[in-house]
C-alpha positions as CSV (number, residue, x, y, z in Angstrom):
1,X,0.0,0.0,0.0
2,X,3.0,2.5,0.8
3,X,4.7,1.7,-3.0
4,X,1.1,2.8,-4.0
5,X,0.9,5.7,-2.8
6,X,4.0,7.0,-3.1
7,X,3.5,6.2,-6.9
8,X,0.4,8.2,-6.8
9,X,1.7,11.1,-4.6
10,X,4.8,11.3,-7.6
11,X,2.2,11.4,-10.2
12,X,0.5,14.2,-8.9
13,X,3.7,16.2,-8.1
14,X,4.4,15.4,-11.5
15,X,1.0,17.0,-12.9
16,X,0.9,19.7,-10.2
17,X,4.5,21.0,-11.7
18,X,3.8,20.6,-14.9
19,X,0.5,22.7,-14.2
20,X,2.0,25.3,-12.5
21,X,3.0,26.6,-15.8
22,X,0.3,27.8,-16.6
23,X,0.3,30.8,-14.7
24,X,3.1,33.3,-13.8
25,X,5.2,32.5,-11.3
26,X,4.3,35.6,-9.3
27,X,0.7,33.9,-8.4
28,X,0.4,32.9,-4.6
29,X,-1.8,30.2,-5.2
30,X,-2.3,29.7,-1.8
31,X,-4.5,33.0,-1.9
32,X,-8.1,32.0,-2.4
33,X,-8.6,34.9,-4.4
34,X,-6.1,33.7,-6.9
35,X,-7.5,30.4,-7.0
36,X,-10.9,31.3,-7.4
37,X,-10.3,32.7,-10.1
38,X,-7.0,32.2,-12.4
39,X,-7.6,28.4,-11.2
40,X,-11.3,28.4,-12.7
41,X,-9.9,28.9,-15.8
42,X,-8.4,26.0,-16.2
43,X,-10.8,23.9,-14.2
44,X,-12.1,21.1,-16.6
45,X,-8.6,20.8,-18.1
46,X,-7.0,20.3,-14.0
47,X,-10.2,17.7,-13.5
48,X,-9.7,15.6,-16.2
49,X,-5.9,15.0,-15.9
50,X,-6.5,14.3,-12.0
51,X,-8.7,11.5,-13.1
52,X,-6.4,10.2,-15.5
53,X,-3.5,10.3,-12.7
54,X,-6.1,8.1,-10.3
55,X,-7.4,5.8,-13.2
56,X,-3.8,5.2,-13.4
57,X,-2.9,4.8,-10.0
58,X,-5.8,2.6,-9.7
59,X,-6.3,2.9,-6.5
60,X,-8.9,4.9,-4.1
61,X,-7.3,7.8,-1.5
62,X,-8.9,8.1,1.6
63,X,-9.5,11.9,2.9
64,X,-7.0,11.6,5.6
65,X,-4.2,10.4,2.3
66,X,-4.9,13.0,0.4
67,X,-4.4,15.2,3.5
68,X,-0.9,13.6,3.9
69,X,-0.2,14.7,0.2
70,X,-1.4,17.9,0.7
71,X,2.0,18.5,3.3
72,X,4.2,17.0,0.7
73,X,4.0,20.0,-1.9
74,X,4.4,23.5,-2.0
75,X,1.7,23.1,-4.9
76,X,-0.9,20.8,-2.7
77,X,-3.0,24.1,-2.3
78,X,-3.7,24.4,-5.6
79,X,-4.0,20.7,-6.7
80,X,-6.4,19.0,-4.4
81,X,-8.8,21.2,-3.2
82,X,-11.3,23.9,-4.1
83,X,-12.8,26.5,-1.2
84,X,-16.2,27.5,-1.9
85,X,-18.5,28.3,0.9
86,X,-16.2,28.3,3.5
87,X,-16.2,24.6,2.9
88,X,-13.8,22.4,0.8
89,X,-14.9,20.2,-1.8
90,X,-13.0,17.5,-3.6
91,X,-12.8,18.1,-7.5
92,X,-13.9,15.0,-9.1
93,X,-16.4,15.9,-12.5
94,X,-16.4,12.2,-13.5
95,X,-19.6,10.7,-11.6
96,X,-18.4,7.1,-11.8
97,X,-15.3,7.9,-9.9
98,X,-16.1,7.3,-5.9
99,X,-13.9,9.2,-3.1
100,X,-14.5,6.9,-0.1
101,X,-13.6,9.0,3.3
102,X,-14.5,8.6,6.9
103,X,-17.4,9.0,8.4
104,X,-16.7,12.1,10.7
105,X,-15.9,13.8,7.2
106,X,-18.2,12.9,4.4
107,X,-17.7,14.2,1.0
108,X,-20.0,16.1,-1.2
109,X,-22.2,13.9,-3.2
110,X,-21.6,13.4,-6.7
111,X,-24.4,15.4,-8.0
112,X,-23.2,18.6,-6.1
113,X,-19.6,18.1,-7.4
114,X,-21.2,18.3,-11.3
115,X,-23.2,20.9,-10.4
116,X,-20.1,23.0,-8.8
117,X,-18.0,22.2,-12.2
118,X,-20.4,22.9,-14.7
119,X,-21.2,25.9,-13.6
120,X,-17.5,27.2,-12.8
121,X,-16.7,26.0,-17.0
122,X,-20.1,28.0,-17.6
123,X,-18.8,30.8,-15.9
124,X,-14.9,30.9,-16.5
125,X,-14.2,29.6,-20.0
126,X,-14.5,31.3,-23.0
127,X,-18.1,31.4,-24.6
128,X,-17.0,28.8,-27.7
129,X,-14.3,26.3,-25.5
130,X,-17.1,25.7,-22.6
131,X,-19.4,23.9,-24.6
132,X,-16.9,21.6,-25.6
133,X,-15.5,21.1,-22.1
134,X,-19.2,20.5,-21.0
135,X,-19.7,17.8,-23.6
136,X,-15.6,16.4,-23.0
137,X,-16.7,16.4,-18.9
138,X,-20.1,14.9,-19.2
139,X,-20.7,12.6,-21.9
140,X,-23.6,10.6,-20.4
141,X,-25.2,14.3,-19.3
142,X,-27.1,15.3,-16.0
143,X,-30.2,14.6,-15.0
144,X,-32.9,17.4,-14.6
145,X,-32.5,18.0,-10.7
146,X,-28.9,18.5,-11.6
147,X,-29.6,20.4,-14.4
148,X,-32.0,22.9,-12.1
149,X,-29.7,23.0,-9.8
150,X,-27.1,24.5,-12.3
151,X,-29.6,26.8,-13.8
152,X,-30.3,28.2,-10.4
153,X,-26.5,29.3,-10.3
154,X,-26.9,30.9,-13.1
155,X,-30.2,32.8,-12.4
156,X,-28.2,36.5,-12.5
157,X,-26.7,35.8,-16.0
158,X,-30.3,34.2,-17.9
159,X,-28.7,34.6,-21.3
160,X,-26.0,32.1,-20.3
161,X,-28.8,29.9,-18.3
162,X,-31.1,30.0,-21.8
163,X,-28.3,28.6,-24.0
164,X,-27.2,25.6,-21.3
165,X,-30.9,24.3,-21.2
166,X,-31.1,24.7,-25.0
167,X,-27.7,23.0,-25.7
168,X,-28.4,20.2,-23.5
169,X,-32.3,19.5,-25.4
170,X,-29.5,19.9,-28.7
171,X,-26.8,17.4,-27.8
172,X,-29.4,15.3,-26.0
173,X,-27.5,15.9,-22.7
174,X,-30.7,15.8,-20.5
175,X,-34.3,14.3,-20.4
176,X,-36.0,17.4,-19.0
177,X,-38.6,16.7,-16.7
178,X,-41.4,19.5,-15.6
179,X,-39.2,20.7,-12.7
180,X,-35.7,21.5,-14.7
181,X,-38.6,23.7,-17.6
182,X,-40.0,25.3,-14.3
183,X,-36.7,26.6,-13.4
184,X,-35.7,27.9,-16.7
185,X,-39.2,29.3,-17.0
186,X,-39.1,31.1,-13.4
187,X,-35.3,32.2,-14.7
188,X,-36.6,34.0,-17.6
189,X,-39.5,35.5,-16.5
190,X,-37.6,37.2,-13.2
191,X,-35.4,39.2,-15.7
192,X,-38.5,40.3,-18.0
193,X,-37.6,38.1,-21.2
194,X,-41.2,37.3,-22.1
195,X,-41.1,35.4,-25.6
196,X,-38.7,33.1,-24.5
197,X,-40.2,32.6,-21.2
198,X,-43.1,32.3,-22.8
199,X,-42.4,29.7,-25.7
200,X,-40.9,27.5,-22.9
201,X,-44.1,27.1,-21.4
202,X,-45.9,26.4,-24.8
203,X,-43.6,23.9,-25.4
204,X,-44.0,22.3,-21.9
205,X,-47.9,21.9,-21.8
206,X,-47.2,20.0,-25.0
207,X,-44.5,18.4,-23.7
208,X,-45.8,17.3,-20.5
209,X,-49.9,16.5,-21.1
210,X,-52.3,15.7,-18.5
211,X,-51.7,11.6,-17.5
212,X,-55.1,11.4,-15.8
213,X,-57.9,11.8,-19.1
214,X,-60.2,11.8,-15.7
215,X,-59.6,15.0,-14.9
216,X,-61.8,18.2,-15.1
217,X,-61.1,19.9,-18.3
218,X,-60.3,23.2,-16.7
219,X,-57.8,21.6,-14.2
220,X,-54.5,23.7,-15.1
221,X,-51.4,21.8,-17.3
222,X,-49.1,20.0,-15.3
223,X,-46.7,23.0,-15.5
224,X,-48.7,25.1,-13.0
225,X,-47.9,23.2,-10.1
226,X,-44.1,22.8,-10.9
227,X,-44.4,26.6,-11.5
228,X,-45.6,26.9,-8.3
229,X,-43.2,24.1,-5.9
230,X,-40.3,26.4,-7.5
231,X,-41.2,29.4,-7.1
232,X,-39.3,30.8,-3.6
233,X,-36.7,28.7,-4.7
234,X,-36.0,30.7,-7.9
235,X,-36.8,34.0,-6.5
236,X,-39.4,34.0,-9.2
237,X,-42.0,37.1,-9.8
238,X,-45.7,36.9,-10.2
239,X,-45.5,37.4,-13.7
240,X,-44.4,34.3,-14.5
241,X,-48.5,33.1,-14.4
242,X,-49.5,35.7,-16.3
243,X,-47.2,34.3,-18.7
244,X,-48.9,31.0,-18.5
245,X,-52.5,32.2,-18.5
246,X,-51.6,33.9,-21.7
247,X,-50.3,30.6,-22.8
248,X,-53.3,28.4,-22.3
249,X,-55.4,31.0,-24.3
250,X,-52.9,30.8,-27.1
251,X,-53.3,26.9,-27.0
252,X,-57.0,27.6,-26.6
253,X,-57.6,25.8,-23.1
254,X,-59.3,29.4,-21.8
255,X,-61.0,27.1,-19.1
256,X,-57.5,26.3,-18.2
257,X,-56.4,29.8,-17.6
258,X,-59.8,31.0,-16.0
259,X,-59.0,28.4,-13.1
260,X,-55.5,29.5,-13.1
261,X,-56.5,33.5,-12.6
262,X,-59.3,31.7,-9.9
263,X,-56.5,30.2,-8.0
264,X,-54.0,32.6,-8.1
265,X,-57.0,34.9,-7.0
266,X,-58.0,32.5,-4.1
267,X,-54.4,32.9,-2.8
268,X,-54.2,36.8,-3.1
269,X,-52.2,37.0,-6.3
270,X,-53.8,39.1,-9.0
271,X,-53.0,38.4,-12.4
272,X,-51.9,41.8,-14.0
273,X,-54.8,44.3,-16.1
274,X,-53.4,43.1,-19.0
275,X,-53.8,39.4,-18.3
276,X,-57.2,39.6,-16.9
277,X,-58.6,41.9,-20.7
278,X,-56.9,39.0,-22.5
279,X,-59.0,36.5,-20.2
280,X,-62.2,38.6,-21.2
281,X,-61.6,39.2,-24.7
282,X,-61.2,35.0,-25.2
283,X,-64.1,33.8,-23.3
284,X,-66.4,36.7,-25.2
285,X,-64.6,35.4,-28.6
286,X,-65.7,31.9,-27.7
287,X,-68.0,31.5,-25.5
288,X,-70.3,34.8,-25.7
289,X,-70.3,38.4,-24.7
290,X,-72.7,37.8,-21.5
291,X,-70.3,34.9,-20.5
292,X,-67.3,37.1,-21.4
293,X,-69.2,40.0,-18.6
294,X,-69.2,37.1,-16.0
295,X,-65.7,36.6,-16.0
296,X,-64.9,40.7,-15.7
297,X,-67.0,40.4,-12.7
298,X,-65.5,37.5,-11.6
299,X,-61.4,39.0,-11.8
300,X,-62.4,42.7,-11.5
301,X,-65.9,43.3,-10.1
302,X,-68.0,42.4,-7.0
303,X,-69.5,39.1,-8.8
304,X,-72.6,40.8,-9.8
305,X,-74.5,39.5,-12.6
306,X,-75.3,41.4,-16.2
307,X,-78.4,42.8,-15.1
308,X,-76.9,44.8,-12.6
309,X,-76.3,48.7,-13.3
310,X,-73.5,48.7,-11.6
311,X,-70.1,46.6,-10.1
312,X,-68.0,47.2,-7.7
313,X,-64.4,46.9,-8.1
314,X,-61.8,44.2,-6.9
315,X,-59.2,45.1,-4.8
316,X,-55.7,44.5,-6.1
317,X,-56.1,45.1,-9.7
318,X,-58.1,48.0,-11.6
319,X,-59.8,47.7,-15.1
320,X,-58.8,50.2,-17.2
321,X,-60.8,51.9,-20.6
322,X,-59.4,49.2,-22.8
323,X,-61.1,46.3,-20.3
324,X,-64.7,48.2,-21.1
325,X,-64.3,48.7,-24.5
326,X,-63.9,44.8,-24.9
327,X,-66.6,44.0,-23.2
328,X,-68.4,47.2,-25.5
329,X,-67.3,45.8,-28.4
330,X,-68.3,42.3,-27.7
331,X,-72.0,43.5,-26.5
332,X,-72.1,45.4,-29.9
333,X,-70.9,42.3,-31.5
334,X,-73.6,40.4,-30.0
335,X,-76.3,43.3,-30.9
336,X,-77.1,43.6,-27.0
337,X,-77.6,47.7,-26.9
338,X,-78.9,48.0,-23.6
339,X,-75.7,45.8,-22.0
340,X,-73.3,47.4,-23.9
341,X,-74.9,51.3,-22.0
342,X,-75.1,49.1,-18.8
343,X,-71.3,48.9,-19.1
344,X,-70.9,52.5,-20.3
345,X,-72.5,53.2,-16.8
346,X,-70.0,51.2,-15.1
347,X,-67.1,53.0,-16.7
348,X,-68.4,56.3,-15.6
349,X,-69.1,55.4,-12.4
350,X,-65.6,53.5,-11.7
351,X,-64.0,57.3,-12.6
352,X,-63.0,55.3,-15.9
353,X,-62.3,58.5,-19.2
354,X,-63.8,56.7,-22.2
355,X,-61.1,56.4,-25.4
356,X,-62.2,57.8,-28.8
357,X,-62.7,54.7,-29.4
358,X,-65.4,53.7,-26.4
359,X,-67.2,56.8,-28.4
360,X,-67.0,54.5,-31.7
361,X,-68.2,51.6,-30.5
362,X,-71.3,53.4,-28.5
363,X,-72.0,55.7,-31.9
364,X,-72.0,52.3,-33.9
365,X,-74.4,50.6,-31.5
366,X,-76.8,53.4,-32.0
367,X,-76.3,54.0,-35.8
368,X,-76.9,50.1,-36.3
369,X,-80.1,50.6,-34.6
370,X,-81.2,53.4,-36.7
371,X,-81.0,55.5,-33.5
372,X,-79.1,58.9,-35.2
373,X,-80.2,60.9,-32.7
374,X,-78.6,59.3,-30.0
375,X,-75.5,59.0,-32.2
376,X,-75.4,62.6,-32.9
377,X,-75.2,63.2,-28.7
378,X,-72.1,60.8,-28.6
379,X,-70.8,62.8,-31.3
380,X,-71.2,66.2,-29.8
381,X,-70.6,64.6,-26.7
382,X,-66.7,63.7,-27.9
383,X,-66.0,66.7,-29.6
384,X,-66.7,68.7,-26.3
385,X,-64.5,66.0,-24.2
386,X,-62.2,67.5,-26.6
387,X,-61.5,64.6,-28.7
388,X,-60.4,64.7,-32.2
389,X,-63.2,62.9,-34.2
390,X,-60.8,60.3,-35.9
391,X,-61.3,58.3,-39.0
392,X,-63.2,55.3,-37.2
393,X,-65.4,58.1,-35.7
394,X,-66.4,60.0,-38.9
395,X,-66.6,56.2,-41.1
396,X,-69.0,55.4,-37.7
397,X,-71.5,58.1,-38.4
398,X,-71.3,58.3,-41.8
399,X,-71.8,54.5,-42.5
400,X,-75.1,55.4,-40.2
401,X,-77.0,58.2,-42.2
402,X,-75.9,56.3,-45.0
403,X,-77.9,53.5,-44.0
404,X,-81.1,55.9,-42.6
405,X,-81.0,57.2,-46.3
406,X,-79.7,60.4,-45.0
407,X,-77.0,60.5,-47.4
408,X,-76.9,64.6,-47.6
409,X,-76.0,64.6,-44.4
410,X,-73.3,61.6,-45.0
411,X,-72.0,64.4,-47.6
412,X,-71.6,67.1,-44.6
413,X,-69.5,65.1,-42.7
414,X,-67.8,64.1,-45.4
415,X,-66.4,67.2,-46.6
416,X,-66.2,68.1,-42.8
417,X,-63.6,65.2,-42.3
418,X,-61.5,66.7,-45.8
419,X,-61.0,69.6,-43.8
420,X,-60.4,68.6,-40.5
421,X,-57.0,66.4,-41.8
422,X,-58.5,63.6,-42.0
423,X,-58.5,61.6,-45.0
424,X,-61.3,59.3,-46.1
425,X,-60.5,55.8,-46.2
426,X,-62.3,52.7,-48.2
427,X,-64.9,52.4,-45.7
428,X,-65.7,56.2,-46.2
429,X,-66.0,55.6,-49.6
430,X,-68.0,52.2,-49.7
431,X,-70.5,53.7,-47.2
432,X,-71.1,57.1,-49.3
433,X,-71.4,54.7,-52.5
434,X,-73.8,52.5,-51.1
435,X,-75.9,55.0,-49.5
436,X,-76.5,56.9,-52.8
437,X,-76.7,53.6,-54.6
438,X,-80.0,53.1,-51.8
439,X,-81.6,56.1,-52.4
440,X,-81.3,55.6,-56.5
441,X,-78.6,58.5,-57.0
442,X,-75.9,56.2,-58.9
443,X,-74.4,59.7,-61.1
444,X,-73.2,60.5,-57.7
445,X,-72.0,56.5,-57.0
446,X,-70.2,57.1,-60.0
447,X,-68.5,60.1,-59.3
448,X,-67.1,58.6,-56.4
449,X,-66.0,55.4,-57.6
450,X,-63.7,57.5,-59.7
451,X,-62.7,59.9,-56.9
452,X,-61.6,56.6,-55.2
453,X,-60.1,55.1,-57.8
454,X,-57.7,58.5,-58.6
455,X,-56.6,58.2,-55.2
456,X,-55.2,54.9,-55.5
457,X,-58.4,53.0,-53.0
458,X,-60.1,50.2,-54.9
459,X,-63.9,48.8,-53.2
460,X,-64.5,45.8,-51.8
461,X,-66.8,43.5,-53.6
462,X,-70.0,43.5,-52.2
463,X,-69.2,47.6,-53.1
464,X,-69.2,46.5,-56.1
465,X,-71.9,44.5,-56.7
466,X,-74.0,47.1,-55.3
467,X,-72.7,49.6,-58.4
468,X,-73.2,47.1,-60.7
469,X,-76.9,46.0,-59.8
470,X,-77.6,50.1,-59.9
471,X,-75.7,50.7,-63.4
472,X,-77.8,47.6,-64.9
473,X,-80.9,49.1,-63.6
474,X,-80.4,52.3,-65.2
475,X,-79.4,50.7,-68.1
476,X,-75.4,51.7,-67.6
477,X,-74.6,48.1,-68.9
478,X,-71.2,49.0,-70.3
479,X,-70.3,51.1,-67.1
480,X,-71.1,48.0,-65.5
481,X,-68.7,46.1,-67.7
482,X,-66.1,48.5,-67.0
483,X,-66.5,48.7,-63.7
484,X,-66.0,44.2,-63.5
485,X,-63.2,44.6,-65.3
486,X,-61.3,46.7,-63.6
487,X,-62.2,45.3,-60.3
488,X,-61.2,41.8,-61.1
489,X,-57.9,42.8,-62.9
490,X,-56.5,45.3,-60.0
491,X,-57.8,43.6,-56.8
492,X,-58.5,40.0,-58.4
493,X,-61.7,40.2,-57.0
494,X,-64.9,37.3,-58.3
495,X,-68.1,39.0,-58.5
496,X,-71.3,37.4,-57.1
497,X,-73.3,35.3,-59.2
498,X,-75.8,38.1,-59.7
499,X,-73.5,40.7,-60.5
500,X,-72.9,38.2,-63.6
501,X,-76.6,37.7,-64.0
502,X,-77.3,41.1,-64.3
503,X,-74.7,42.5,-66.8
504,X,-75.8,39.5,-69.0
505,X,-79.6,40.7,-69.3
506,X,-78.0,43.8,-69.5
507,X,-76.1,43.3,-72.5
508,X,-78.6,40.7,-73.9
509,X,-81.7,43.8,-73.7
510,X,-79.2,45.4,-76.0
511,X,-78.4,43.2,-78.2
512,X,-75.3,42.4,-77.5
513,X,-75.5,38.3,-77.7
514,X,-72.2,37.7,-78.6
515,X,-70.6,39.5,-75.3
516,X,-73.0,38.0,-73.5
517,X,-71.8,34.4,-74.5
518,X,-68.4,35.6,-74.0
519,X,-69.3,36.7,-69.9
520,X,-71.2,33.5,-69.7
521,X,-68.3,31.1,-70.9
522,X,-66.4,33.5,-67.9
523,X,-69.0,33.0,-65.2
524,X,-69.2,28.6,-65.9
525,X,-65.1,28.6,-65.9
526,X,-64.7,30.6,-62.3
527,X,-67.6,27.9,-61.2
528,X,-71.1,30.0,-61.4
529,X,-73.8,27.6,-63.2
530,X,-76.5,28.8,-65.2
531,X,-79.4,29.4,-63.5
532,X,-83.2,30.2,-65.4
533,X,-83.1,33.9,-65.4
534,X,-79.4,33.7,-67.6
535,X,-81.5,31.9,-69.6
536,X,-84.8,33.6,-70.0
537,X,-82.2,36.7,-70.4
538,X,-80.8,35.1,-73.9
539,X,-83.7,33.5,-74.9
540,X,-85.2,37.2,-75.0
541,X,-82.3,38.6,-77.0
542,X,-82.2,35.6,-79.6
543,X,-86.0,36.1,-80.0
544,X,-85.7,40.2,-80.4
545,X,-82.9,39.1,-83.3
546,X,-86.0,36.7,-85.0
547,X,-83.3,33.7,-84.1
548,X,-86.0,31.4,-83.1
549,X,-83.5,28.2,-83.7
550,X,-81.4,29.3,-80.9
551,X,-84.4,30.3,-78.7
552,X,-85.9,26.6,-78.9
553,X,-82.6,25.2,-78.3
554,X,-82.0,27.3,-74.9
555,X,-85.7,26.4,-74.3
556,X,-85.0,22.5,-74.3
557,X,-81.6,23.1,-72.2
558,X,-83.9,25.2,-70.0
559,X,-86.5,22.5,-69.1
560,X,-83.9,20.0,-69.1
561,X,-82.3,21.6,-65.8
562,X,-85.6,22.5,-64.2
C-alpha cells in the first residue's frame, strides 16, 4: 500500500508541476482569491488530468491520504482542493469515480460536485471552448435535478442559463422533466424576457400533457404546479403566471387559464390588467359576450351579474378603458344595446375616461339601430371632451346616415372630415357609395367610384356589386362592364353570381349576344352555373334578333335543368 501511494503522490507532483505553468510564477496560489479565479480557468482541463493520474494509479485515496499529500508539496494548495462556501470540496467531474472518506468527514455527493464544475466552466471559460469542455466532462449528461440545480447558479446571467438548457435538449445531454422547464421558465421570466419565457411554457404543456384523461377539463397543465413548488426557490416574480395564462389561451384551453387566474386569486395574487382583458376578450370570442361579462365580474368586479347597473371593483387590480371597450365591443358584436350602456355606466361610475374609441363603438351601436339621434349626442358629446373625431369616428357616423338614407348629411360630414385632416378611407367611400346607390342616385355612385379610384383605393366586392346592380338598372350596362373589369384585374376580386346575371340581361336587352356568351363562358369557368333567369335573359335577345333556332334550343336546355 506504501509503494502505491508514493507512486500516486509522484504522479500528482508530477502533474501539479507541470500545471503550474500555466500561470506566472508571481501567483500565490495559496491566496483563495487567486484560486478562485486564475484556477477556474483552467478547471475542466486540471479535473480531467487528476482523473487520468487516479485511473492510473488505480487505487482509491482516503481523505485523511490526500491530507498527507497535501503536506508533501508547496503546490498541494492548488491541486487537491477547491474553497467554496467556506467549505472544501474535492474536485472530481467524472460521476463514476467514488472518493470513499470517513465517516466524521463525508464528501459532497456526486451530483453537487457536477453541479459546482459545470457551472464554474459555464462561468470561467470562453463562450465557444465551454461547450466543448461541457460535452468532453459529461458525456452521459445530467439529470434534470442537476440540471436545475445549475440553472439556479446561473439565475443572474439568464442569457448564459437559456443557451445551457437549449444546448443540453441539442446534444441530448438531459431528459427534462417539468421541474428543470420550471426553473428555466421562473429564470426567464424574473429578468422580464417574455417570448422566450413564454415559448418554454408552450412547449411544456405540450410536452408534459395531462396523465389522468379523468380529470376536469379546466384543471391547469401539469406546468402550474411545478411553477408553483419552484417558485421561492428561484426568486421567481408573479408574472411568470401571467405568462402562462396567456399561454393556455394561445393553445385555446381558456378554461384552463380561467382556473389559473381563480386560484392565483383565491391565494391573493392578482393576475396583472393586461392578463385579466386578454382572459375577457377569449371567453367573449368563444363563448359569448354575457359569458365574457361574467368573467370581468369575476377578476375585477363584486361578482354581480349582467343585469346589474352597476359593479363594484376588486381590490388588487383596476380595469382600465381598454377592459370596457372589450366587453363594449363584444356586446355590440352580439347586438345587446342595452348591456353594452349598462357597461358605459360602469365606466363612468368607476372614474373610468372613455377612449375615442369607447365613443365609436357606443355611436356604432346606435347607428346600427337606426338611433341617429342618440348617435349625434355621442358625437357632440366627444368633440366637447375635446376629442379629435378620428377616421373610425367619422366612417361610424357616416356609415349610419348612409344607411337611414340620410346621405346629404353623410355628404356634410364628409367634406367636414376633408378639412379637419382627415383623409377618407375605403370604408368612407364604400358607405357614401352605397348609401346613394340606396336612395337611387348612382351619377353621384359614380362620381365617387372615380374619386376613389384616382386616389389609388379600390372597393370591396360587395361595393361592387351594389354599383353594378344600380348601373344595370339604369341601363349603364357598359359602365357596369367597365366597372368588372377593372375590379377583377387590380384587386383580383370574383363578382357574385348576380352581379354576372345582371350585366348578362343587361347586355342581352341590348343586343349584344355575342358578349353576352363571352361573360357567360367566364362566369361557368370561375364555377357559377347557369341558372333560369341567364336563360330567359338570352332567350329574350335571340327572340328580339328573329333567331328562333337558338331560342328553342336554350328552351329545351332550359326544361332539361328544371
Amino acid at each position: 500500500m506504501a509503494t502505491q501511494i508514493l507512486r500516486v503522490l509522484q504522479l500528482i507532483q508530477r502533474f501539479v508541476v507541470n500545471y503550474a505553468f500555466i500561470f506566472p510564477s508571481s501567483i500565490n496560489f495559496e491566496s483563495h482569491s487567486v484560486l478562485t479565479g486564475g484556477l477556474c480557468k483552467s478547471l475542466s482541463f486540471f479535473c480531467w488530468s487528476l482523473t487520468q493520474l487516479l485511473k492510473e494509479s488505480q487505487c482509491i485515496l482516503s481523505t485523511m491520504m490526500l491530507n498527507e499529500a497535501q503536506t508533501s508539496f508547496k503546490f498541494s494548495s492548488m491541486a487537491l482542493f477547491y474553497t467554496i462556501s467556506k467549505r472544501t470540496v474535492f474536485l472530481s467531474p467524472i460521476r463514476s469515480l467514488n472518493i470513499c472518506s470517513s465517516a466524521s468527514s463525508p464528501p459532497s455527493s456526486d451530483d453537487e460536485t457536477a453541479v459546482i464544475t459545470a457551472v464554474s466552466i459555464l462561468k470561467h471559460h470562453r463562450s465557444k471552448s465551454r461547450w466543448t469542455h461541457i460535452r468532453t466532462l459529461f458525456p452521459s449528461g445530467f439529470d434534470p435535478s442537476e440540471c436545475s440545480q445549475i440553472i439556479i447558479q446561473l439565475r443572474n446571467n439568464p442569457h448564459l442559463a437559456l443557451r445551457f438548457f437549449l444546448f443540453t435538449i441539442e446534444h441530448s445531454l438531459c431528459h427534462h422533466s417539468l421541474l428543470s422547464y420550471a426553473t428555466i421558465i421562473h429564470t426567464l421570466a424574473r429578468s422580464r424576457q417574455k417570448s422566450r419565457a413564454l415559448t418554454l411554457i408552450q412547449s411544456a404543456i405540450r410536452k408534459f400533457p395531462d396523465a389522468n384523461t379523468d380529470l376536469p377539463p379546466n384543471t391547469p397543465p401539469s406546468i402550474f404546479e411545478a411553477l408553483i413548488k419552484t417558485y421561492r426557490m428561484c426568486d421567481s416574480a408573479p408574472f411568470v403566471f401571467d405568462l402562462l395564462i396567456k399561454a393556455c389561451l394561445q393553445a385555446k384551453r381558456i378554461n384552463q387559464g380561467i382556473e389559473i387566474a381563480r386560484m392565483l386569486r383565491s391565494k391573493g395574487i392578482y393576475p396583472m390588467i393586461s392578463t385579466c382583458n386578454s382572459l375577457i376578450m377569449s371567453v367573449s370570442k368563444h363563448h359569448g359576450s354575457v359569458a365574457g361579462y361574467e368573467i370581468y365580474n369575476e377578476l375585477l368586479g363584486s361578482g354581480s351579474k349582467v343585469t346589474d347597473t352597476n359593479s363594484v371593483r376588486v381590490k388588487g387590480v383596476a380595469p382600465n378603458v381598454h377592459t370596457y371597450n372589450i366587453i363594449m365591443h363584444a356586446f355590440y358584436r352580439d347586438g345587446l344595446v342595452e348591456n353594452l350602456e349598462r357597461v358605459w355606466s360602469d365606466m363612468i361610475v368607476n372614474n373610468c375616461f372613455p377612449s375615442a374609441y369607447s365613443y365609436s363603438v357606443l355611436m356604432a351601436a346606435y347607428c346600427d339601430n337606426g338611433r341617429m339621434e342618440d348617435a349625434m349626442k355621442v358625437w357632440e358629446e366627444m368633440g366637447n371632451k375635446s376629442f379629435k373625431h378620428d377616421v373610425m369616428a367619422y366612417n361610424t357616423i357616416i356609415g349610419g346616415f348612409c344607411e337611414a338614407g340620410e346621405v346629404h348629411k353623410a355628404e356634410e360630414l364628409f367634406k367636414e372630415m376633408g378639412l379637419s385632416g382627415e383623409e377618407g378611407t375605403c370604408v368612407t367611400y364604400e358607405h357614401l357609395i352605397n348609401g346613394y346607390c340606396k336612395i337611387g342616385d348612382v351619377d353621384s355612385a359614380m362620381l365617387l367610384y372615380n374619386d376613389m379610384c384616382s386616389k389609388g383605393l379600390m372597393p370591396i366586392g360587395c361595393t361592387v356589386d351594389v354599383l353594378i346592380k344600380e348601373l344595370c338598372d339604369k341601363n349603364k350596362v357598359s359602365e357596369a362592364l367597365k366597372i368588372s373589369r377593372a375590379t377583377m384585374k387590380r384587386n383580383n376580386v370574383v363578382m357574385k353570381g348576380e352581379s354576372y346575371e345582371f350585366i348578362i340581361k343587361g347586355l342581352c336587352n341590348e343586343g349584344r349576344m355575342e358578349e353576352g356568351m363571352k361573360l357567360q363562358a367566364e362566369m361557368v369557368g370561375i364555377g357559377y352555373e347557369p341558372n333560369s333567369k341567364i336563360y330567359r335573359a338570352f332567350i329574350d335577345g335571340y327572340e328580339k334578333e328573329g333567331n328562333e333556332e337558338l331560342a328553342d334550343k336554350l328552351r329545351g336546355e332550359l326544361i332539361g335543368i328544371q
